[in-house]
C-alpha positions in Angstrom: 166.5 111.5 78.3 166.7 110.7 82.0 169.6 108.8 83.3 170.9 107.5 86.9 173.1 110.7 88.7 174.7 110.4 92.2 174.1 113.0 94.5 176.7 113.5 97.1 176.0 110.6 99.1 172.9 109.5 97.8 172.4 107.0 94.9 168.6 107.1 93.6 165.3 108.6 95.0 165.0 105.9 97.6 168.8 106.0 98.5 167.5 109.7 99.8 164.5 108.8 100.7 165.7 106.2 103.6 168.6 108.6 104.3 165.6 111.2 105.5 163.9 108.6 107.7 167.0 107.4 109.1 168.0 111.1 109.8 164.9 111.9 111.5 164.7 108.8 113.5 161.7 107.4 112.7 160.9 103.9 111.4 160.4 102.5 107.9 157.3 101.1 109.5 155.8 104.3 110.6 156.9 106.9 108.5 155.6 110.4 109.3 154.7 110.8 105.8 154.1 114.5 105.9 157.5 115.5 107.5 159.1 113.1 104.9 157.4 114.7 102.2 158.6 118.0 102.8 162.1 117.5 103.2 162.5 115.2 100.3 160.6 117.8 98.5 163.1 120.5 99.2 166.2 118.8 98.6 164.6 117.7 95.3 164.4 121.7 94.2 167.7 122.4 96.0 169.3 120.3 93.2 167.0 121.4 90.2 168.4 124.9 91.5 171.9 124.1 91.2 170.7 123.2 87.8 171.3 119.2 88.3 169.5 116.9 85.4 167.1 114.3 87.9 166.3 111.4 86.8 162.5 110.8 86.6 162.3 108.9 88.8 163.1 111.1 92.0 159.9 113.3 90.7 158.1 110.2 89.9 158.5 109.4 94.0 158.0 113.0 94.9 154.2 112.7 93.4 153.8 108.8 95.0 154.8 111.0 98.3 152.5 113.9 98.0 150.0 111.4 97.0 150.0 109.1 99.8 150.2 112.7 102.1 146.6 113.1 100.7 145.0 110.2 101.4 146.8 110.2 104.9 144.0 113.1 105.4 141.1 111.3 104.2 139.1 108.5 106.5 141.2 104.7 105.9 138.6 102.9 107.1 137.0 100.7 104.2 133.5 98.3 105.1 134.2 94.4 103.8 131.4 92.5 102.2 131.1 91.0 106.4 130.0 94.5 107.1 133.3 95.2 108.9 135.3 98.6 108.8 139.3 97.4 108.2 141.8 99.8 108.5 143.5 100.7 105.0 147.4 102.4 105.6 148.1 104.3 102.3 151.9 103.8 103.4 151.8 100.1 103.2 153.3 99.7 99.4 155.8 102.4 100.1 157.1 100.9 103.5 157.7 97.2 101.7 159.4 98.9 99.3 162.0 100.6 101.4 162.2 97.3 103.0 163.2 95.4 99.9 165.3 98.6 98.9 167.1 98.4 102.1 167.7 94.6 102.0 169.6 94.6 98.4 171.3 97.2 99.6 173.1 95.8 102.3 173.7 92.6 100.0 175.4 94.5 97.2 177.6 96.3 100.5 178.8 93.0 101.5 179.5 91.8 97.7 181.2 95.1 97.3 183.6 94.1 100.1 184.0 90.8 99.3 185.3 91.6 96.0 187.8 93.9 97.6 189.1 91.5 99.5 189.2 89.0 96.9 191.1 91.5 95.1 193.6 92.0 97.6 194.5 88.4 98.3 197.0 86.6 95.5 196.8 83.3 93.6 198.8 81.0 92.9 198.4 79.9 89.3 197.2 76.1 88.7 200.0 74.0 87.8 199.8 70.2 86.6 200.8 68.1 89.3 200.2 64.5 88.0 204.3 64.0 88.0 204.3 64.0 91.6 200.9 62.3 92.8 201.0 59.3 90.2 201.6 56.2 92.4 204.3 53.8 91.0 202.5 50.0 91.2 204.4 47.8 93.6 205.3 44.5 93.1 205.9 42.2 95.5 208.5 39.6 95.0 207.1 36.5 96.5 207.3 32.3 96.3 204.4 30.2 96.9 206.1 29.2 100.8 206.2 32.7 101.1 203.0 33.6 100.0 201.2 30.8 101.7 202.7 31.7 105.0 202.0 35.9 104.7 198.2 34.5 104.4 198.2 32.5 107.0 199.8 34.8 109.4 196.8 37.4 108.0 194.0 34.7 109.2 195.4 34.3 112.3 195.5 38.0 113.0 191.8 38.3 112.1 191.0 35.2 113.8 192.5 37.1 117.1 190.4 40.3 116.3 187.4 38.3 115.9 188.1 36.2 119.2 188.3 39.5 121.6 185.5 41.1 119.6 183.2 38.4 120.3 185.4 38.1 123.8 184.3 42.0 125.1 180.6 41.2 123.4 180.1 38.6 125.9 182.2 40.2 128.8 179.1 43.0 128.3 176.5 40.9 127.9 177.5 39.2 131.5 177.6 42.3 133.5 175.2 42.1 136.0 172.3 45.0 136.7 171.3 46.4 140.4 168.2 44.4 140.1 170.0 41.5 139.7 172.6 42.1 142.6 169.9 43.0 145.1 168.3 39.4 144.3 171.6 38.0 145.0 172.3 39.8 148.0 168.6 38.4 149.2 169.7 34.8 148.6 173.2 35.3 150.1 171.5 36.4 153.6 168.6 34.1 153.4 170.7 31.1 152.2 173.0 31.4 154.5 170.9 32.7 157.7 173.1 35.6 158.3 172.2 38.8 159.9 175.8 40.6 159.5 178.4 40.0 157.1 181.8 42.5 155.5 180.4 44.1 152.1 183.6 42.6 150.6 181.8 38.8 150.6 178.7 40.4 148.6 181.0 41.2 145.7 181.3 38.1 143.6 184.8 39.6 141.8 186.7 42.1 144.0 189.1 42.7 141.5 186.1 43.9 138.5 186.1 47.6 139.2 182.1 47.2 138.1 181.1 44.1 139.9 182.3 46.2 143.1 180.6 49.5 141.8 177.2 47.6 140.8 177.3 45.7 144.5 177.9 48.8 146.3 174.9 50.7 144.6 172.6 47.9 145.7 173.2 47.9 148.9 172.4 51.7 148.9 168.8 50.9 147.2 168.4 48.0 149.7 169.0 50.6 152.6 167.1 52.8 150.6 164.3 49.8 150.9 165.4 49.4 154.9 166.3 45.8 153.8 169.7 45.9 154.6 171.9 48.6 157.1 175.3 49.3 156.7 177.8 51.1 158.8 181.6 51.9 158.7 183.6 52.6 161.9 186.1 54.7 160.2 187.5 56.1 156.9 188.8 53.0 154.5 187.3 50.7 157.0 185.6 47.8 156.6 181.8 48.1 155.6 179.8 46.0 157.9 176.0 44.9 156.0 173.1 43.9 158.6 170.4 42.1 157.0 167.0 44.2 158.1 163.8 42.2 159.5 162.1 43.2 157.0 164.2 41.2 154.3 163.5 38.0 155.5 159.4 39.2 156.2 159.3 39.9 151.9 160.7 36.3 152.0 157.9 35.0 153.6 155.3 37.2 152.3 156.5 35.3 148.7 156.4 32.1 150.4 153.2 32.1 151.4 
C-alpha cells in the first residue's frame, strides 16, 4: 500500500522535482531533462537506501523522466498531412504540469497564512442588539393652525429652492462665448467709428469676474486675427484697444 511521506523539505515527487530545477537554475520552460533526471534519480535511491517506503508515485515520475530523456535523443520533427515537418518537445506535458503544480502551490501558501492570521486575531461574539437600534415613533403634537402654517412655511422654502435653481440655470445659459464677444467688440468700434478706446468700456459688466475674463480673451484672439492692438504703459495700467484697418476692411468685404 503506497501512501503520501514528507521528505525533509519536500512534499510529493514534483515538490522535488521543482526543488531540482529551481536548485540548478534553469527554467520550467526549458528543463535540461537529462541533468534533472539524474539527480532526481539519485535522491530517489538515497531514500530507498535509508530504507524510506515511496509512494508510487515518485517512481511512477522517475520512469515519465527517463522516458522523456529517450525520446529527447530521437529526431522531434514529425511531417503534417500539409507536408510540413513541426517540431514535437517531449517535455511539453511535463513542463504544464510543473506549471499548474507550481500555481496551487503558492495558493494553498497564501491560504496557509491566511488561516494563521485569522487564527490569531479575536472575535467578538454576536450579540442581539435590536434593544438599542429600534427607533421609538414620534408623534408630533400639532393643531390644524399649526399644521397649516408648518406646510406653508415648507412651500415657501421649496418655492425659494426652485426660484435660484431655475435663477443659476438662466444665469448659465446667459453667459456669453468668445465668439460672441469678438462680434460685439466689431460692432462697438464700427458703430461707434472709434479707432482707440480703454478695454474697461468693452466689458459689458465690470463687476462679473467672467464677463471681464471672456472680454479679455477676445481681444487676445482679435490681436491674434491683427483686428484689434492693445498696449499697456505700465503694470495695473490701463489697457488701451486700437481698432486694426483690417477690422473695418472684413466689414466691408461683408457689405459688399
Amino acid at each position: 500500500m503506497s501512501y503520501r511521506v514528507k521528505l525533509n523539505v519536500f512534499e510529493g515527487p514534483f515538490d522535488l522535482l521543482v526543488y531540482l530545477i529551481e536548485h540548478a537554475r534553469m527554467s520550467i520552460y526549458d528543463i535540461k531533462i537529462s541533468e534533472i533526471t539524474t539527480q532526481y534519480i539519485d535522491y530517489v535511491k538515497q531514500m530507498e537506501e535509508a530504507d524510506v517506503v515511496l509512494s508510487s508515485e515518485f517512481m511512477v515520475l522517475a520512469a515519465e523522466l527517463l522516458e522523456i530523456k529517450s525520446k529527447m535523443l530521437l529526431p522531434r520533427t514529425v511531417i503534417d498531412e500539409a507536408g510540413d515537418e513541426i517540431y514535437e518537445d517531449p517535455r511539453t506535458e511535463l513542463v504544464a504540469k510543473l506549471a499548474e503544480y507550481k500555481k496551487f502551490k503558492a495558493i494553498s501558501a497564501m491560504l496557509e497564512e491566511r488561516s494563521e492570521d485569522a487564527a490569531a486575531a479575536l472575535e467578538k461574539p454576536q450579540e442581539d442588539l435590536a434593544e438599542f437600534t429600534g427607533e421609538p415613533d414620534e408623534y408630533l403634537s400639532l393643531d390644524i393652525d399649526q399644521f397649516r402654517a408648518a406646510f406653508e412655511l415648507f412651500i415657501q422654502r421649496k418655492k425659494r429652492l426652485e426660484e435660484l435653481r431655475e435663477h443659476h440655470i438662466r444665469t448659465e445659459k446667459q453667459r456669453i462665448t468668445t465668439e460672441l464677444r469678438m462680434a460685439g467688440i466689431r460692432d462697438y468700434f464700427r458703430s461707434e467709428g472709434l479707432r482707440e478706446t480703454d478695454f474697461r468700456r468693452l466689458v459689458p459688466n465690470a463687476k462679473d469676474k467672467y464677463d471681464i475674463s471672456v472680454t479679455f480673451s477676445s481681444v487676445l484672439e482679435m490681436m491674434k486675427e491683427r483686428t484689434l492692438d492693445a498696449e499697456q504703459k505700465k503694470l495695473f495700467g490701463e489697457i488701451k484697444v486700437k481698432a486694426m484697418d483690417k477690422l473695418f476692411e472684413d466689414n466691408t468685404v461683408k457689405e459688399n
